[in-house]
C-alpha positions as CSV (number, residue, x, y, z in Angstrom):
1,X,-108.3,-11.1,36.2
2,X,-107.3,-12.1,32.7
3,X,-106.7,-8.8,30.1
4,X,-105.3,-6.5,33.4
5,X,-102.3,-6.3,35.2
6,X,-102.0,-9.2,37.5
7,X,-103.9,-13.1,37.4
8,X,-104.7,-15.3,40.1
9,X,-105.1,-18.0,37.5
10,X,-101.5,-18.1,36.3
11,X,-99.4,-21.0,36.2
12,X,-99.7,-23.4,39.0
13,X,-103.3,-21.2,40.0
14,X,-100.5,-19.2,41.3
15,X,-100.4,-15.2,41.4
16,X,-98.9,-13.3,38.6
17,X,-98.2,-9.9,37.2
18,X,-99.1,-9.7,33.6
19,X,-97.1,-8.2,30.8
20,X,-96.6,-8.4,27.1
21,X,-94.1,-9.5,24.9
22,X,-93.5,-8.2,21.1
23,X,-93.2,-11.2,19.0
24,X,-90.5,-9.5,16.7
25,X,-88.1,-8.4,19.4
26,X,-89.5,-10.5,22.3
27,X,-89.1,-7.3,24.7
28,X,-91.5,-7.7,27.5
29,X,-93.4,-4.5,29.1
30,X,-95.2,-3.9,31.7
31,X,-97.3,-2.6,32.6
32,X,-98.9,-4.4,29.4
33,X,-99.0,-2.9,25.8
34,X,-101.8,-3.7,23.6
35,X,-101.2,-1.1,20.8
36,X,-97.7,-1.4,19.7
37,X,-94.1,-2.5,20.6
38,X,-92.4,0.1,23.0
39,X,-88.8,-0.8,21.3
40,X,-88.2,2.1,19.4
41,X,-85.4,-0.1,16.9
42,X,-88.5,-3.0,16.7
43,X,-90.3,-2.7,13.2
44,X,-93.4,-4.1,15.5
45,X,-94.9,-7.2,15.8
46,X,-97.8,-9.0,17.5
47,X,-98.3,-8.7,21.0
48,X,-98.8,-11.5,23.5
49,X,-100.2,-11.4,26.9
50,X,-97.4,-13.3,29.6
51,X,-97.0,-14.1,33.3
52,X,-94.1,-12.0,34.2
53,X,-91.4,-14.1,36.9
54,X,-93.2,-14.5,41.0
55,X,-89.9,-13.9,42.2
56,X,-87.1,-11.2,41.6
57,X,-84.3,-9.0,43.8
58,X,-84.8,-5.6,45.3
59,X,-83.3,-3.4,42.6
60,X,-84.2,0.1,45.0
61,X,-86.6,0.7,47.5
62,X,-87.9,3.8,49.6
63,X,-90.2,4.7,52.2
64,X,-93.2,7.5,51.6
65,X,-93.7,9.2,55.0
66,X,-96.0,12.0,53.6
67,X,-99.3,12.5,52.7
68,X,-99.4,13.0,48.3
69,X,-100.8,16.6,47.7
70,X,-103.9,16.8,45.2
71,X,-105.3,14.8,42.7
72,X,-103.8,12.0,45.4
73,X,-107.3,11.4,47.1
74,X,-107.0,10.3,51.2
75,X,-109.5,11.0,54.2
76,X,-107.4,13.3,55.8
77,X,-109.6,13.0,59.0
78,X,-107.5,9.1,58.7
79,X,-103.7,9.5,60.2
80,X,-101.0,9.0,57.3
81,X,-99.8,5.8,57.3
82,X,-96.3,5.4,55.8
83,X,-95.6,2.6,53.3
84,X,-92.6,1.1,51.8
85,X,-91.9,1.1,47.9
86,X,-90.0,-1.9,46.1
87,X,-88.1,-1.6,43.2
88,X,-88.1,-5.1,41.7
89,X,-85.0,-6.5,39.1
90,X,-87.3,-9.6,37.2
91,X,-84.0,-10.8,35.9
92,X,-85.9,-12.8,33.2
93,X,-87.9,-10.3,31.3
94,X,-84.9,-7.9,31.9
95,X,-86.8,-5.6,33.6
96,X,-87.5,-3.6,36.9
97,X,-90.9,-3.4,38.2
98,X,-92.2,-1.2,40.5
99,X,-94.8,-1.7,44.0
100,X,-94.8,-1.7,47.3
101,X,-94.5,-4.2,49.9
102,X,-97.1,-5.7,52.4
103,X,-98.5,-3.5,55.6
104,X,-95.4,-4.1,58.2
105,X,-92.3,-4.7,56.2
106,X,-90.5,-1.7,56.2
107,X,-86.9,-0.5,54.6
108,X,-85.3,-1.8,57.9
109,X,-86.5,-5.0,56.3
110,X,-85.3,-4.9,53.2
111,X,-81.5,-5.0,51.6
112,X,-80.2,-4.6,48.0
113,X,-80.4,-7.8,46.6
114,X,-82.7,-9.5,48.6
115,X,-85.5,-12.2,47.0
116,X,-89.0,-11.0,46.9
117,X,-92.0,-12.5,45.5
118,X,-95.2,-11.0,44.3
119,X,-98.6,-11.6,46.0
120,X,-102.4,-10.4,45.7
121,X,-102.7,-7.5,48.0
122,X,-106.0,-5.4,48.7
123,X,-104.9,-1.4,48.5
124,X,-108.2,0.3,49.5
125,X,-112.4,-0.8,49.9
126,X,-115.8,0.2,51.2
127,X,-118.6,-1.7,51.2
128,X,-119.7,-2.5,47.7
129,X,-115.6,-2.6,46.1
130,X,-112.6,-3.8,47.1
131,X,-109.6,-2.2,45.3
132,X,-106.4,-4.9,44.7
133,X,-103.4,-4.8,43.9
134,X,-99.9,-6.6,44.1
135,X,-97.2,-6.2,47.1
136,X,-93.8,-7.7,46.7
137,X,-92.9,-9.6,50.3
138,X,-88.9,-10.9,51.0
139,X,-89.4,-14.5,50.2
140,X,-90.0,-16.5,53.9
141,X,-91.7,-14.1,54.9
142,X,-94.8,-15.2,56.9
143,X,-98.0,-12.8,56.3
């Protein structure tokens, strides 16, 4: 998916998160900018889709144990399944990116620190769409 937030044709054929860098300033955002340079001391330059790092160190994370009140939509005849959220340090771009981590790794998984890497996950689907998205796993990490 070239022009969103994430490729499976990056480098290698491997799976990446896509941001943009300013060509004056070289910050890097994501999620990506197309309009303008985010730097507020940039004058502004062009802006260049990149492949953000695969791999970076758990910055924060946290668990969500409750159901998200309205406009969060969920089937609440479908028990609340809680998921873990990753706060990722991408020490290349200088930046912390935020996701959650695959179904079964939990906080007790996690540490300050630790590797992760960033794969394809699927968030939600029915049966004409399939909604992806990314998940950060601790690197050697089967699943």
């Amino acid at each position: 998916m070239v022009g969103g937030w994430f490729t499976e044709s990056g480098p290698g054929g491997e799976f990446r998160l896509l941001g943009t860098q300013c060509s004056a300033c070289t910050s890097v955002f994501f999620p990506r900018e197309d309009a303008f340079c985010r730097n507020p001391a940039c004058p502004g330059g062009e802006l260049a889709e990149v492949p953000l790092s695969r791999r970076g160190r758990v910055w924060s994370y946290t668990d969500g144990r409750y159901r998200p009140p309205a406009p969060y939509v969920s089937d609440p005849e479908v028990p609340w399944e809680p998921y873990t959220l990753v706060a990722v340090e991408l020490a290349a771009e200088r930046m912390v990116v935020l996701g959650q981590a695959p179904p079964g790794v939990t906080v007790a998984d996690l540490a300050v620190g630790m590797e992760v890497e960033v794969v394809p996950g699927v968030l939600d689907g029915d049966a004409g769409t399939t909604w992806t998205t990314w998940w950060f796993k601790p690197v050697g990490v089967d699943g």
